[in-house]
PASE-276318 format. One record per residue (C-alpha): residue number from 0; x, y, z. Coordinates in pm, 1 decimal. Last residue first. Layout:
+-----+----------+----------+----------+
! pos !        X !        Y !        Z !
+-----+----------+----------+----------+
! NUM !        X !        Y !        Z !
...
+-----+----------+----------+----------+
end
This chain:
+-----+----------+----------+----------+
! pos !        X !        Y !        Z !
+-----+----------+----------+----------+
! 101 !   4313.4 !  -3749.2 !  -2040.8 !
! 100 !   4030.8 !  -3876.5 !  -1778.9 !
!  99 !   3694.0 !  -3861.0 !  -1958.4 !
!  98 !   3442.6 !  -3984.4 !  -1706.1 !
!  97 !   3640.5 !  -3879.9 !  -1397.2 !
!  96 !   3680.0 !  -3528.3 !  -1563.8 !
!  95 !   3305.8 !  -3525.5 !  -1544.8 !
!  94 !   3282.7 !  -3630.5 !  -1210.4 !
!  93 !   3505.4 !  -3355.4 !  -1099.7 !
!  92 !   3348.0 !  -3117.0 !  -1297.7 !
!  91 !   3007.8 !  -3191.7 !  -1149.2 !
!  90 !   3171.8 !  -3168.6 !   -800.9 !
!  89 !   3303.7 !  -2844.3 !   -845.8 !
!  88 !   3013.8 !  -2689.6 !   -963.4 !
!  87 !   2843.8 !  -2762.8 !   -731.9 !
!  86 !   2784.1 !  -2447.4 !   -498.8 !
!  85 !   3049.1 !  -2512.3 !   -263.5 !
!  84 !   2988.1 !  -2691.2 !     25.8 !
!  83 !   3326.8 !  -2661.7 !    205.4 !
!  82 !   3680.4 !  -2558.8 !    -26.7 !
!  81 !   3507.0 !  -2355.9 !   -272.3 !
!  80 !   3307.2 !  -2194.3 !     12.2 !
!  79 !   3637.3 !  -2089.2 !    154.1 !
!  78 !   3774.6 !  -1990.5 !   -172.1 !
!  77 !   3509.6 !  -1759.6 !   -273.8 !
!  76 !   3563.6 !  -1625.2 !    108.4 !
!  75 !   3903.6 !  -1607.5 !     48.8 !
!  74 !   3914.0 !  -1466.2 !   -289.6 !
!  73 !   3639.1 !  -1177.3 !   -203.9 !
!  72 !   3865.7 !  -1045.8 !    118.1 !
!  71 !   4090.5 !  -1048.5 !   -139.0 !
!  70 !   3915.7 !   -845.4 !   -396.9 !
!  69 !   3773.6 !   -640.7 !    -97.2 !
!  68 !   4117.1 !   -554.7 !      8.3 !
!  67 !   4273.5 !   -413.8 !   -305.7 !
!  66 !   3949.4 !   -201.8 !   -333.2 !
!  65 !   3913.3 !    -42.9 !      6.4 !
!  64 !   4335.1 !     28.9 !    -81.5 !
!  63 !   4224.9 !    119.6 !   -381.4 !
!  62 !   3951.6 !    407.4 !   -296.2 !
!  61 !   3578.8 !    448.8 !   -206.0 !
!  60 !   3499.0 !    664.2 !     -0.5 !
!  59 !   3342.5 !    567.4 !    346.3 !
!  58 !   2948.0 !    649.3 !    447.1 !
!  57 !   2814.1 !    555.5 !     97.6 !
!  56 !   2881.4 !    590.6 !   -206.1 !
!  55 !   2950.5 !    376.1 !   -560.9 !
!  54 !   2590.4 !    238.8 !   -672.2 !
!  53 !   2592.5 !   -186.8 !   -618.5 !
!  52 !   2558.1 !   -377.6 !   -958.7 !
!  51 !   2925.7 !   -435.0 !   -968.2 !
!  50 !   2969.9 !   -579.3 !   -657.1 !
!  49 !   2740.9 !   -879.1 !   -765.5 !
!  48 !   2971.8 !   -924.7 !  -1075.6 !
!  47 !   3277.4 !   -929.2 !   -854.9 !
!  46 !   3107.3 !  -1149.8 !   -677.1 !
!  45 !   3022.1 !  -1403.9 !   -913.5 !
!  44 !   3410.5 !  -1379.8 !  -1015.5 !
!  43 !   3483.3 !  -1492.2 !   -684.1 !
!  42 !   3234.3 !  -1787.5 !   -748.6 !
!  41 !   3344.5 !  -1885.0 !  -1046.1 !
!  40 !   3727.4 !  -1844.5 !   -976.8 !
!  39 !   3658.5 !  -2079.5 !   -630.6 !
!  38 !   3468.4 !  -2327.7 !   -844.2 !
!  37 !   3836.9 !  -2351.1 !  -1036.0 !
!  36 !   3990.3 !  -2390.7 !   -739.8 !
!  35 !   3751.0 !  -2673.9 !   -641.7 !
!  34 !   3781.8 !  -2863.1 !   -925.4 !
!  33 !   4182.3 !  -2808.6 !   -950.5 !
!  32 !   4214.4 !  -3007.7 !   -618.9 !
!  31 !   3932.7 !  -3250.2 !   -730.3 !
!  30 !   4195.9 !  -3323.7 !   -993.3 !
!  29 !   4439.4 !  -3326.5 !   -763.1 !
!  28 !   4305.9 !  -3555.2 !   -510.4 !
!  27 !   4173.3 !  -3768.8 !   -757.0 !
!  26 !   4575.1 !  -3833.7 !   -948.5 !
!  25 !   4593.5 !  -3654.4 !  -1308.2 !
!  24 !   4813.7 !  -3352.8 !  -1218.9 !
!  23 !   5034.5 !  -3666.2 !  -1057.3 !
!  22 !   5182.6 !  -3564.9 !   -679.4 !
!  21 !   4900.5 !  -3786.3 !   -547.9 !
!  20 !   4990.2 !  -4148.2 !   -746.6 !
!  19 !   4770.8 !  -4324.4 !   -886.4 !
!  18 !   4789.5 !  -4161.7 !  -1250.6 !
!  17 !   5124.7 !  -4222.4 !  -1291.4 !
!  16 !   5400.0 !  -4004.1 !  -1301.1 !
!  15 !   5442.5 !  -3615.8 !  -1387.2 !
!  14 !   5466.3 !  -3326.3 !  -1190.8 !
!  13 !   5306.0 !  -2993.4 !  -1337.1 !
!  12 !   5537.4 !  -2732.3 !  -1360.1 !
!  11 !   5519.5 !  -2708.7 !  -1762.7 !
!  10 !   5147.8 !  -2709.0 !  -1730.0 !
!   9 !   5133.0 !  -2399.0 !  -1571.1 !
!   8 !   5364.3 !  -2197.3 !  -1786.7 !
!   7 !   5094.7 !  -2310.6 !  -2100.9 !
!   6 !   4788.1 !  -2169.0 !  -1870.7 !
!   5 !   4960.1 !  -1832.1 !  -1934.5 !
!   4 !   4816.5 !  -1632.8 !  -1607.0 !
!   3 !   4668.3 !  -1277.0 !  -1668.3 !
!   2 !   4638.5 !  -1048.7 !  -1350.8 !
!   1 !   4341.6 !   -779.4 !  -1334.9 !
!   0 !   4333.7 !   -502.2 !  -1118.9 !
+-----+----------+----------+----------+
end
């Protein structure tokens, strides 16, 4: 079950102003906002990867309600760690972007 997402449609809700303030796509906290969603893709995507390698069977059959609910259970957790330590991703973008702010 995968969902596509124009990045275009995003960028036309994005508040503007100046870069100092918080509600700006361009402000720190949002930028290290984005950062750590964007670690949080990575990661869940690691897992998905991960899941893959594992044979199908097992004690319980597998179908797409099990499915449904280990993608999400896989989004929070990716999110979680996004959102703690993370694996460092998120901070090297973050100073990145802080090098070349646009």
């Amino acid at each position: 079950m995968e969902t596509y997402i124009d990045p275009k449609s995003l960028m036309s809700q994005a508040p503007l102003g100046s870069p100092s303030q918080p509600g700006n796509k361009n402000s720190p906290e949002n930028m290290r906002k984005v950062c750590q969603q964007f670690e949080a893709i990575f990661i869940q995507t690691l897992f998905k990867g991960m899941r893959a390698t594992v044979p199908d069977g097992g004690l319980l059959e597998k179908d797409i309600s099990s499915e449904i609910f280990q993608e999400m259970m896989d989004q929070e957790v990716a999110r979680m760690q996004s959102q703690s330590q993370g694996v460092g991703i998120a901070d090297a973008l973050y100073r990145q972007l802080q090098k070349n702010p646009r």
